[in-house]
N, C-alpha and C positions, 0 to 999 in steps of 0.2 A: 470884606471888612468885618472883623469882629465888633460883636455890639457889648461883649461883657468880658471883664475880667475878673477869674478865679484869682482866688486867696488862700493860700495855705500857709498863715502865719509860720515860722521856723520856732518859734517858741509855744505851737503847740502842738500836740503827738498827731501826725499824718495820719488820713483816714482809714478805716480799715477796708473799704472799698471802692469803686469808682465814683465819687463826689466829692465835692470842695466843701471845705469849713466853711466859703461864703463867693457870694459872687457881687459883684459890682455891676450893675447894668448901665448905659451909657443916657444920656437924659431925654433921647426923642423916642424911647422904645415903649412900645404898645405894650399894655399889663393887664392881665386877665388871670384875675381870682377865681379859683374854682371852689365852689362849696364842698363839703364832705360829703363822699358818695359810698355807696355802700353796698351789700352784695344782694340789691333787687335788678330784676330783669325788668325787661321792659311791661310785659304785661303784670308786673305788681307781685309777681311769686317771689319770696326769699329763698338765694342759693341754700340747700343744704350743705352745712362744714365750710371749716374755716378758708380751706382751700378756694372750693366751688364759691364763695363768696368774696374773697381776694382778686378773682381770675373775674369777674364781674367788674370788681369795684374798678376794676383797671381797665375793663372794657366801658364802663361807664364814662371814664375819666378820659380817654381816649375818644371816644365818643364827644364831648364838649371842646378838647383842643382841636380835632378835626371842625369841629364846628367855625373856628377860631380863624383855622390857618397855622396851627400851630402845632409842636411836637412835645413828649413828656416828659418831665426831673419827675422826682418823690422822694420822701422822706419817710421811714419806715417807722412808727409810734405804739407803742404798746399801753394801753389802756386797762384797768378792771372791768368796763362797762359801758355799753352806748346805751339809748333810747329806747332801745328794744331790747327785750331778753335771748333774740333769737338771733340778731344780728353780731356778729361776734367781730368782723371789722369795720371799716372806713377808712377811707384817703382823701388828704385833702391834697390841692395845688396853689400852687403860683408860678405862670407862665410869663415870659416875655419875648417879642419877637419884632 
């Protein structure tokens, strides 16, 4: 039984990749915010490069839906600047299952 329905309005330009413009979630389903994560490891060292730090934050983020019971969407955001000088990404979520 599906719990959501995609949305790809006709009156606006299809995605350029595999995501929906929006999805509809059904009203008994579990929602789990994930905060913005970012490219620390566990023991508190910052990945070196933007790569090494992406490949964390998604390990991070993975990390919290497993927690969950749950699997990941994302949204991909380009910023000038987080919190830290060194940190150069972050990802946030919203899950539902």
């Amino acid at each position: 039984m599906t719990r959501h329905k995609t949305l790809q309005p006709s009156t606006v330009t299809p995605p350029f990749s595999r995501y929906s413009h929006g999805v509809e979630v059904a009203p008994d389903v579990r929602w789990l915010y994930i905060s913005g994560q970012v490219g620390v490891r566990p023991d508190g060292a910052i990945a070196v490069g933007s790569e090494a730090q992406l490949e964390q934050c998604f390990a991070n983020l993975l990390a919290v839906l497993s927690e969950a019971g749950m699997g990941p969407a994302s949204t991909l955001l380009v910023i000038s600047a987080l919190a830290h000088p060194d940190l150069l990404v972050a990802v946030e979520a919203v899950a539902a299952a």
